[in-house]
MOPAC internal coordinates of N, CA, C and O (Angstrom, degrees):
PM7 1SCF
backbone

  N    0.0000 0     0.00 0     0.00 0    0    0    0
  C    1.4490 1     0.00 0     0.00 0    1    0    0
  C    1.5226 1   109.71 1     0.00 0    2    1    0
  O    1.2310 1   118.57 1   -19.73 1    3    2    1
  N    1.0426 1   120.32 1   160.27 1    3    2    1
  C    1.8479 1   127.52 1  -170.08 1    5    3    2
  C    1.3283 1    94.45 1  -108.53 1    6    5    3
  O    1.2310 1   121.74 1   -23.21 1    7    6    5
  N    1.5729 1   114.28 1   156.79 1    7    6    5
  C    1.2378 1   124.37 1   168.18 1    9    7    6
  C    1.6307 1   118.10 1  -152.17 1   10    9    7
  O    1.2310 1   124.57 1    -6.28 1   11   10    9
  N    1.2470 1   108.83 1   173.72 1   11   10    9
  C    1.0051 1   120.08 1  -161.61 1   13   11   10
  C    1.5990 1   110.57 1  -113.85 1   14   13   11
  O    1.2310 1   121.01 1    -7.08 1   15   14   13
  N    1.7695 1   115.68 1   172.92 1   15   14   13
  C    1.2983 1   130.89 1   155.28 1   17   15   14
  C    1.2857 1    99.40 1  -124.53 1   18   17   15
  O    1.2310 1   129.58 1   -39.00 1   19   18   17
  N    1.7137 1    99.14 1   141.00 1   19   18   17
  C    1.6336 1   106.73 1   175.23 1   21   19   18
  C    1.6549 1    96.82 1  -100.64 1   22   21   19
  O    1.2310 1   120.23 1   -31.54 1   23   22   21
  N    1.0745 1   117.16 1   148.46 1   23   22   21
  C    1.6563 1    97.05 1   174.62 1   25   23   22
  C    1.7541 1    83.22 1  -144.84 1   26   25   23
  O    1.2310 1   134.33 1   -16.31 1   27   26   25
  N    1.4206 1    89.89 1   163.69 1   27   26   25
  C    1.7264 1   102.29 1  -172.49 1   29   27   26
  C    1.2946 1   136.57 1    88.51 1   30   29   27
  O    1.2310 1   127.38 1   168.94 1   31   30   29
  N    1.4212 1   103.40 1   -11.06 1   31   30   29
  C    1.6663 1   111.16 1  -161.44 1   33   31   30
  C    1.8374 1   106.69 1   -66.28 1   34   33   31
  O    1.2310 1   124.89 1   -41.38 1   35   34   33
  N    0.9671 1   108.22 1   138.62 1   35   34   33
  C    1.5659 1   110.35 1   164.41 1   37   35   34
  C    0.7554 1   121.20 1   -62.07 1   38   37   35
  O    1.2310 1   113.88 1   -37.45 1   39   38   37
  N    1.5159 1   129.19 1   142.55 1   39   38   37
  C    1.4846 1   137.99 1   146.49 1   41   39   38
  C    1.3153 1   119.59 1    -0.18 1   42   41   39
  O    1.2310 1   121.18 1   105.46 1   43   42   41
  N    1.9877 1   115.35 1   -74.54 1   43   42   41
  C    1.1504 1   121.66 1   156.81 1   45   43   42
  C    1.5035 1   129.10 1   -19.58 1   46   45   43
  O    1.2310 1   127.26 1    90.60 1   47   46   45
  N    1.3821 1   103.63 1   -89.40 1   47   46   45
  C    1.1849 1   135.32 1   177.93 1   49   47   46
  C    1.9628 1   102.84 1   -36.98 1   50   49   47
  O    1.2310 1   123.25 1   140.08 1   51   50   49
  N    1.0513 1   111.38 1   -39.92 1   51   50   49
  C    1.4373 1   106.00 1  -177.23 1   53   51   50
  C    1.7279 1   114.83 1   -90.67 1   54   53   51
  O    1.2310 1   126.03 1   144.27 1   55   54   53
  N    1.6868 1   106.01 1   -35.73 1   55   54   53
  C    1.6722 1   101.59 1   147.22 1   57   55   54
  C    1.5638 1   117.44 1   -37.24 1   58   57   55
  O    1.2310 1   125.90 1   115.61 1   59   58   57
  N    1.3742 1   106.26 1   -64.39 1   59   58   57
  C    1.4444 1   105.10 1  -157.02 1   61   59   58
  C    1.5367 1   120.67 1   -66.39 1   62   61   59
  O    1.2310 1   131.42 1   151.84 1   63   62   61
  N    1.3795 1    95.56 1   -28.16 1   63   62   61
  C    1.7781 1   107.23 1   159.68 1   65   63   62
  C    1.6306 1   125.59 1   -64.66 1   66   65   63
  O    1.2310 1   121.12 1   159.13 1   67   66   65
  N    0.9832 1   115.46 1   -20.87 1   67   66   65
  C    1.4307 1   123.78 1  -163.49 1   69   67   66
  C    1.6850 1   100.43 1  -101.44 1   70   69   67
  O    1.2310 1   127.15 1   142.12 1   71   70   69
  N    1.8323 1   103.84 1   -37.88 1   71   70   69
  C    1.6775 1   102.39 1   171.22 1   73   71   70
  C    1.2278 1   117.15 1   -58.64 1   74   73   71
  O    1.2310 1   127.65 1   130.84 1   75   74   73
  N    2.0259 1   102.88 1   -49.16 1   75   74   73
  C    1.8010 1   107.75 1  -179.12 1   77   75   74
  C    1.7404 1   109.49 1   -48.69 1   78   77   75
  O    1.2310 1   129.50 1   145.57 1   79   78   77
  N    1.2597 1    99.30 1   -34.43 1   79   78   77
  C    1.7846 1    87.91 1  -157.75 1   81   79   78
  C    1.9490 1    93.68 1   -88.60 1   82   81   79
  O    1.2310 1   108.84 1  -175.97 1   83   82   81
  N    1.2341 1   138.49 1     4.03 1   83   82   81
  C    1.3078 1   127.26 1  -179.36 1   85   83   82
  C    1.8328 1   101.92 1  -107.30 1   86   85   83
  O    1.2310 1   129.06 1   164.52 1   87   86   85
  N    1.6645 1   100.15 1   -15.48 1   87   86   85
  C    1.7787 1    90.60 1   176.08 1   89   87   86
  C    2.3026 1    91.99 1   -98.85 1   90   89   87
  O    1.2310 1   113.95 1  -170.64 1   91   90   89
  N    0.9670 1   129.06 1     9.36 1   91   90   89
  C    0.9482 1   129.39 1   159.27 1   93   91   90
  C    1.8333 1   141.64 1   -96.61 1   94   93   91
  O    1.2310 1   142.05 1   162.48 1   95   94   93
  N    1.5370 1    74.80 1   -17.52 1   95   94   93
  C    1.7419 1   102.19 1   170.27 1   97   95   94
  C    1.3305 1    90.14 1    59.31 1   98   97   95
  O    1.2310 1   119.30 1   -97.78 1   99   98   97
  N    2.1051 1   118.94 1    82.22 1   99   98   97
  C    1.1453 1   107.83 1   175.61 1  101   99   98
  C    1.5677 1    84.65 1  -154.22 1  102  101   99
  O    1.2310 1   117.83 1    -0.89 1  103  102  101
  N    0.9855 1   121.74 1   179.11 1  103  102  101
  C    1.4512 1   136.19 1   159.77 1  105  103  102
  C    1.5999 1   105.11 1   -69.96 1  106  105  103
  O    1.2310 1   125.01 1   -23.36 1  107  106  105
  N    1.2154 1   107.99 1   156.64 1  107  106  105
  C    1.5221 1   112.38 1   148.45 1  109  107  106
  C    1.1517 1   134.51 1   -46.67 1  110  109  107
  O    1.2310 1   125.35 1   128.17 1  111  110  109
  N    1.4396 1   107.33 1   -51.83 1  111  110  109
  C    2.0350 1   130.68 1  -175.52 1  113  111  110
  C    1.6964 1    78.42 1   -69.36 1  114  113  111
  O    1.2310 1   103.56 1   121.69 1  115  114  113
  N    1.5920 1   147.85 1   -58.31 1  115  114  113
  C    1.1343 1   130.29 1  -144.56 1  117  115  114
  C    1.4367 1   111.50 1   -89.67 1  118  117  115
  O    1.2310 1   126.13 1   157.88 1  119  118  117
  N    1.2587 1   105.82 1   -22.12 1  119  118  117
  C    2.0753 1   122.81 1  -179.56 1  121  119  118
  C    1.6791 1    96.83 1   -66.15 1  122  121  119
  O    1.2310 1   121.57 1   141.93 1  123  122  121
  N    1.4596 1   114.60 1   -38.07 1  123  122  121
  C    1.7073 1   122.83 1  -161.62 1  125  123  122
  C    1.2324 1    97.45 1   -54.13 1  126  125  123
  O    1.2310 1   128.76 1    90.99 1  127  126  125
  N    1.5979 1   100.73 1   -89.01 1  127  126  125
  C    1.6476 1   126.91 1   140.39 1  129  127  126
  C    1.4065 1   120.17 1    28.24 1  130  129  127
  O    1.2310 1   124.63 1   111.76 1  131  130  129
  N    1.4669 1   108.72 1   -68.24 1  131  130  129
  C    1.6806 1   129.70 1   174.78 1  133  131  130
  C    0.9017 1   118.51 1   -42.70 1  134  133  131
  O    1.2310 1   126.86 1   111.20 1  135  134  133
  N    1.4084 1   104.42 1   -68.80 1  135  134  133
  C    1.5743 1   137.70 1  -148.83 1  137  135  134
  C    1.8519 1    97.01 1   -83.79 1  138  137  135
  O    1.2310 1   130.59 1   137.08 1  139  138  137
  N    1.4823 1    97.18 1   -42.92 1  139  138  137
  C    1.6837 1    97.61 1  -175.72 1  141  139  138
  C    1.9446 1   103.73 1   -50.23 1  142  141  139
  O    1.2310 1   121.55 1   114.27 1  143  142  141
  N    1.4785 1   114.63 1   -65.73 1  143  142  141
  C    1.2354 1   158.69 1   171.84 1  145  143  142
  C    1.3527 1   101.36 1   -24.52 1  146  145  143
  O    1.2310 1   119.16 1   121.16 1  147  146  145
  N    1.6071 1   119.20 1   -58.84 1  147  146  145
  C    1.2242 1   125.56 1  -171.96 1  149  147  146
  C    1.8458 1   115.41 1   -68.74 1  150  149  147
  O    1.2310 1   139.01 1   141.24 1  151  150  149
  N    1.3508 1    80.75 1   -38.76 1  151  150  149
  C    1.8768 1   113.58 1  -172.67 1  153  151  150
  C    1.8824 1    94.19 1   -61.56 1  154  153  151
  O    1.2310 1   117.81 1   112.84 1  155  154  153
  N    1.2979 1   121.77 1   -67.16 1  155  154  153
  C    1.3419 1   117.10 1  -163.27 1  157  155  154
  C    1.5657 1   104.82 1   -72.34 1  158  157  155
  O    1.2310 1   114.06 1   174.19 1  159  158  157
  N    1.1746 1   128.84 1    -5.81 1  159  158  157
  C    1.4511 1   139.86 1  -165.48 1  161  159  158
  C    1.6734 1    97.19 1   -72.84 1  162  161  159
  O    1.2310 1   134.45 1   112.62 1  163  162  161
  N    1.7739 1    89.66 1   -67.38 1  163  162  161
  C    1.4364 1   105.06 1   158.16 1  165  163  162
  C    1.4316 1   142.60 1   -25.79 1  166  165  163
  O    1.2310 1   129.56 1   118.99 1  167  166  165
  N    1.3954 1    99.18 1   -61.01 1  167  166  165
  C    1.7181 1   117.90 1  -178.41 1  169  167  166
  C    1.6950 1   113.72 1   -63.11 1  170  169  167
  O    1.2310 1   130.53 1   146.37 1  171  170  169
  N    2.1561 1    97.30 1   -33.63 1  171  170  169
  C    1.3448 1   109.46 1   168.15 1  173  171  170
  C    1.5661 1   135.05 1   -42.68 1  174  173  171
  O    1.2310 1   134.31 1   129.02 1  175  174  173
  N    1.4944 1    89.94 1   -50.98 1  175  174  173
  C    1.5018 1   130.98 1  -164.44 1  177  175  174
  C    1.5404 1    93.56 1   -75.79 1  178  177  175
  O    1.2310 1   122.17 1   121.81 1  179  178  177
  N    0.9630 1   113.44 1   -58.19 1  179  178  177
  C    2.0302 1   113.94 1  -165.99 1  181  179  178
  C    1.2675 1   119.37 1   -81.01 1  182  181  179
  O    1.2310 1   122.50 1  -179.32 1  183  182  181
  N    1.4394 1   112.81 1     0.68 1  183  182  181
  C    1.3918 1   119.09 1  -172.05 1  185  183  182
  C    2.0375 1   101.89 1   -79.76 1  186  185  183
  O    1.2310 1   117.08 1   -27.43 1  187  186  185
  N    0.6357 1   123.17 1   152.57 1  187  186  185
  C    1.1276 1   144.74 1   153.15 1  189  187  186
  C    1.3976 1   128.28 1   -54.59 1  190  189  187
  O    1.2310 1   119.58 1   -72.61 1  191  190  189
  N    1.2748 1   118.41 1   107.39 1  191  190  189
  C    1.7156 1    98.23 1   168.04 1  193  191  190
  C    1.2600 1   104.28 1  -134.19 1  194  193  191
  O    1.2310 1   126.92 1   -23.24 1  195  194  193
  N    1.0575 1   104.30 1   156.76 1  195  194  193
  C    1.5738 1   131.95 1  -165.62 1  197  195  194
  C    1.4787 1   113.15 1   -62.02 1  198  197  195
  O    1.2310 1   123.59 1   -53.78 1  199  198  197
  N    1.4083 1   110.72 1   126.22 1  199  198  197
  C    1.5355 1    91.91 1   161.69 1  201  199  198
  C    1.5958 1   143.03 1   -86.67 1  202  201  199
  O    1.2310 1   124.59 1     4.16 1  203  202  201
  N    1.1809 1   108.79 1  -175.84 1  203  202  201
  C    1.8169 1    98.39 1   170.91 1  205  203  202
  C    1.3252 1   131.41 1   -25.89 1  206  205  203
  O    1.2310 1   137.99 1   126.24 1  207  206  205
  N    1.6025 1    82.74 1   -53.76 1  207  206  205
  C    1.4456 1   105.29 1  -165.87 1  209  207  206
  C    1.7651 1   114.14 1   -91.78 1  210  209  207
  O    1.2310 1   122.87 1   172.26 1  211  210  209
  N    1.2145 1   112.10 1    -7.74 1  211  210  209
  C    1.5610 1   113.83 1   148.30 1  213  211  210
  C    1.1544 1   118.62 1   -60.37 1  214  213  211
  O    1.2310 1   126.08 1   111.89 1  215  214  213
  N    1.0223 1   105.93 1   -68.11 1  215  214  213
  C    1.7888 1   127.43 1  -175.32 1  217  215  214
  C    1.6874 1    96.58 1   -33.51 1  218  217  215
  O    1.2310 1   127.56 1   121.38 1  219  218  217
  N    1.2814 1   103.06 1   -58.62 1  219  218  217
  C    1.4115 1   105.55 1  -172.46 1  221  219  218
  C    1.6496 1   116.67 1   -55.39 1  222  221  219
  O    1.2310 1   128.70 1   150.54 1  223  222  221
  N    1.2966 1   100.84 1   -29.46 1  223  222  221
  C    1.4388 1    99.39 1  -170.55 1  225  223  222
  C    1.3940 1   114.00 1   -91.27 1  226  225  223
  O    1.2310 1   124.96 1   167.43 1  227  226  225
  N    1.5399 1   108.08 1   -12.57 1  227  226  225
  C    1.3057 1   107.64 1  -171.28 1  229  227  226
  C    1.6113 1   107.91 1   -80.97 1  230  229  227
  O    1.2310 1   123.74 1   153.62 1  231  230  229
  N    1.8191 1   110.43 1   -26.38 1  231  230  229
  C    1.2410 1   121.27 1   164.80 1  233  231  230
  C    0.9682 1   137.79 1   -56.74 1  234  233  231
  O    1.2310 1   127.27 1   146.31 1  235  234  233
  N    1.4959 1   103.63 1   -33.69 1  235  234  233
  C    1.7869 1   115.53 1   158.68 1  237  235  234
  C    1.5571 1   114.48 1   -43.04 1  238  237  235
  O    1.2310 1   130.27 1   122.90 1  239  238  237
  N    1.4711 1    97.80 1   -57.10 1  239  238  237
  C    1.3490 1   119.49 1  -133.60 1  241  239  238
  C    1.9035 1    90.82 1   -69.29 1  242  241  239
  O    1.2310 1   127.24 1   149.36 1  243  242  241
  N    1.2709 1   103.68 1   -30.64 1  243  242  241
  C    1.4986 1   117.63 1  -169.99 1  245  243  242
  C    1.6846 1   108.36 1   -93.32 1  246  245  243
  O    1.2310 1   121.13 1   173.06 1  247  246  245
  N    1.2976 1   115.45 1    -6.94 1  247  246  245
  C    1.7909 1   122.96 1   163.96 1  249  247  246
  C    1.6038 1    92.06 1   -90.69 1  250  249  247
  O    1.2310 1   115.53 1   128.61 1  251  250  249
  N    1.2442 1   126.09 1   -51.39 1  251  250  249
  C    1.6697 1   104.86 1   171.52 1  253  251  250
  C    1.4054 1   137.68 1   -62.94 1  254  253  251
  O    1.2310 1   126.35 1  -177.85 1  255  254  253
  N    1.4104 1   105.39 1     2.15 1  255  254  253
  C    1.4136 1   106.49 1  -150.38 1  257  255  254
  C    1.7265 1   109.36 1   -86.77 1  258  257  255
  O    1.2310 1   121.50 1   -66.34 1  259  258  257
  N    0.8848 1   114.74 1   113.66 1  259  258  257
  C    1.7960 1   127.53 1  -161.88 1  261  259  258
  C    1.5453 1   100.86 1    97.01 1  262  261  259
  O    1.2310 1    97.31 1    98.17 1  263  262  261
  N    0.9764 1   157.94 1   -81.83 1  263  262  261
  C    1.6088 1   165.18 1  -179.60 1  265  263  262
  C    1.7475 1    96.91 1   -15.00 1  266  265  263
  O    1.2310 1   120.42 1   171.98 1  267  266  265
  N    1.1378 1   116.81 1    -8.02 1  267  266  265
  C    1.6232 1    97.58 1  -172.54 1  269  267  266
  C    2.0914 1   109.02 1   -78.18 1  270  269  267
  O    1.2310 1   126.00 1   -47.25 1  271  270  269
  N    1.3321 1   106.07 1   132.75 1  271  270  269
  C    1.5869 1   102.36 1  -177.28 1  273  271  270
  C    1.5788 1    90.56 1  -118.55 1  274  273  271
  O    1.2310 1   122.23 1   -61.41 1  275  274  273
  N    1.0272 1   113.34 1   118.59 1  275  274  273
  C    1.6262 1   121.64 1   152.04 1  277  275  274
  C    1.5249 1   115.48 1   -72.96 1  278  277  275
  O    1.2310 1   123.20 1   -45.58 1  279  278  277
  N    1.3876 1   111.47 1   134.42 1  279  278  277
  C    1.3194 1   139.24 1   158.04 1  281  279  278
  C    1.4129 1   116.85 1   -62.56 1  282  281  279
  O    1.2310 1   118.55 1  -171.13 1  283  282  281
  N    1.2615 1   120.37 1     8.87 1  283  282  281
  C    1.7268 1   119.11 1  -168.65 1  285  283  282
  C    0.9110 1    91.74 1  -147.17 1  286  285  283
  O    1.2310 1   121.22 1   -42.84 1  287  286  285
  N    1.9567 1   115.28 1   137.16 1  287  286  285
  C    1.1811 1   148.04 1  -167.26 1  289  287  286
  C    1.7485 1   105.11 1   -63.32 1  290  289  287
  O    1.2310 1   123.30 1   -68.47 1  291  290  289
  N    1.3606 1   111.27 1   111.53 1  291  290  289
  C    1.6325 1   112.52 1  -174.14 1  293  291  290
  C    1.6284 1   117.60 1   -29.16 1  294  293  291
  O    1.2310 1   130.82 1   138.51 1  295  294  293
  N    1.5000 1    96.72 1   -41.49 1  295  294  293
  C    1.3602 1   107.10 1  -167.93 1  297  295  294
  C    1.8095 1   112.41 1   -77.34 1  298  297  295
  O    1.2310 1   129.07 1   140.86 1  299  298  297
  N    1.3501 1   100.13 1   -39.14 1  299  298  297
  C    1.7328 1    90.77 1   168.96 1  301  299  298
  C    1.6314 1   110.91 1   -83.68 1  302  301  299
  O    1.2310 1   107.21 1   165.86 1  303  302  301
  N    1.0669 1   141.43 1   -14.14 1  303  302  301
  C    1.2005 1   144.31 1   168.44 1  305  303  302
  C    1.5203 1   101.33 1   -49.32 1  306  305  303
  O    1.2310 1   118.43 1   102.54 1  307  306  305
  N    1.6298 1   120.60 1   -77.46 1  307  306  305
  C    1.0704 1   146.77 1  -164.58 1  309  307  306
  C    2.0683 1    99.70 1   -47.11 1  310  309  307
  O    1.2310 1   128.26 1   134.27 1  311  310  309
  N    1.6025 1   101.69 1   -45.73 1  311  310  309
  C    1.4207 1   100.12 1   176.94 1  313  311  310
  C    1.7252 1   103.74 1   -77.11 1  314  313  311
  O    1.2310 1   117.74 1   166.54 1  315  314  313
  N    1.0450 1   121.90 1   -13.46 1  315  314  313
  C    1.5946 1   112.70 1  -165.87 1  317  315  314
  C    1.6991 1    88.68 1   -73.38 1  318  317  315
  O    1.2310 1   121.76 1   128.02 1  319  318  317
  N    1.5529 1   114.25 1   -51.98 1  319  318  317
  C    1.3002 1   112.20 1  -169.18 1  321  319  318
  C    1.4670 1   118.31 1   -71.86 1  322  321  319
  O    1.2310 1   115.36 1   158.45 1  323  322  321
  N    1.1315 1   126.42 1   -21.55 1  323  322  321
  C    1.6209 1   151.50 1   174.41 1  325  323  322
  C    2.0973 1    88.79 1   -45.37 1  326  325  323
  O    1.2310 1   136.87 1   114.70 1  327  326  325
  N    1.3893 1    84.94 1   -65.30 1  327  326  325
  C    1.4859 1   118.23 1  -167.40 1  329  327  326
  C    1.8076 1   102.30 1   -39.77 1  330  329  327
  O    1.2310 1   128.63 1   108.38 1  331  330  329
  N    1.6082 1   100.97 1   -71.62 1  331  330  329
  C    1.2657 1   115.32 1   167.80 1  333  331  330
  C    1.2287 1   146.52 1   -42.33 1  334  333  331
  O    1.2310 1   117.08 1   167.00 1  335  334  333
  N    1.2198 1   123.16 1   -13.00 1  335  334  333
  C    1.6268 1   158.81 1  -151.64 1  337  335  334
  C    1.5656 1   104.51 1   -88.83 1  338  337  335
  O    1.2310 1   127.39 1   -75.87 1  339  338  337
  N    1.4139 1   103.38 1   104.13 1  339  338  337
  C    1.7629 1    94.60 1   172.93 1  341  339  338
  C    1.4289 1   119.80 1   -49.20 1  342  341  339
  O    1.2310 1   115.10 1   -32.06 1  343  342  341
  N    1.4117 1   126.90 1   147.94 1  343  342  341
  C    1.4052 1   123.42 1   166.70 1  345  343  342
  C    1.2911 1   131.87 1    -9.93 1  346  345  343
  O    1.2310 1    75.06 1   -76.40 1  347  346  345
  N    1.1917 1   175.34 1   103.60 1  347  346  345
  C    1.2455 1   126.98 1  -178.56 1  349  347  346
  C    2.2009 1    99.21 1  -159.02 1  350  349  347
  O    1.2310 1   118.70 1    38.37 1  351  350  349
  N    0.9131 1   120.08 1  -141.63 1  351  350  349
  C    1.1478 1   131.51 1  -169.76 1  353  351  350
  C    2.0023 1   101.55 1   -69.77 1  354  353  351
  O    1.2310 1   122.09 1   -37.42 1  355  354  353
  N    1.1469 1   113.60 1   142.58 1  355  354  353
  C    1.4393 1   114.47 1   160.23 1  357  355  354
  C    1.1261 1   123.21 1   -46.85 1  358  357  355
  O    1.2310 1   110.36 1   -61.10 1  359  358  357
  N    1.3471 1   135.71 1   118.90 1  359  358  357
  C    1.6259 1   129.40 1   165.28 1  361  359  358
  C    1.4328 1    99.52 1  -114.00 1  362  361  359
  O    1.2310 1   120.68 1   -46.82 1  363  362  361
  N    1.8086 1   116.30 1   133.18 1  363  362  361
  C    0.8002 1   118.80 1   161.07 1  365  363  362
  C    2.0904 1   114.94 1   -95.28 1  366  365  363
  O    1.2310 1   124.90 1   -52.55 1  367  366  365
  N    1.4126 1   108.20 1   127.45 1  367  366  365
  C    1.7561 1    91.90 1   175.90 1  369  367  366
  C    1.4929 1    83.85 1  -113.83 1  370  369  367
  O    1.2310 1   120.10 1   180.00 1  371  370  369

């Protein structure tokens, strides 16, 4: 099995590890372990994944991607969106 060095841990942080693993009746190396284990289980579980029908769209989205030609003159486009633009900070172009 592989292992590790933790380096850095706080004071705290190494109390509070050493309490979890003595009200758990575990080692330290086995409380870490847990908590690591339990933690990515988690991160597994809550993640998001995409559906079909994302996937699909995201595939579109990436066969269009540069290929788009507008029908509207760059220059009034550019003012339509100029136009559209919440309030916000000065831009000079």
């Amino acid at each position: 099995m592989a292992s590790i060095t933790l380096k850095n841990l706080s004071d705290d942080l190494l109390a509070a590890l050493r309490s979890a693993a003595a009200q758990d009746r575990r080692s330290l190396t086995q409380e870490i372990i847990h908590l690591l284990d339990g933690a990515l289980r988690l991160r597994s579980e809550a993640a998001p994944q995409p559906t079909p029908d994302v996937k699909a769209q995201l595939a579109a989205w990436r066969k269009l991607a540069g290929t788009w030609e507008s029908d509207v003159d760059p220059a009034v486009e550019s003012d339509e969106l100029m136009q559209a633009r919440t309030p916000g900070r000065e831009v000079d172009f």
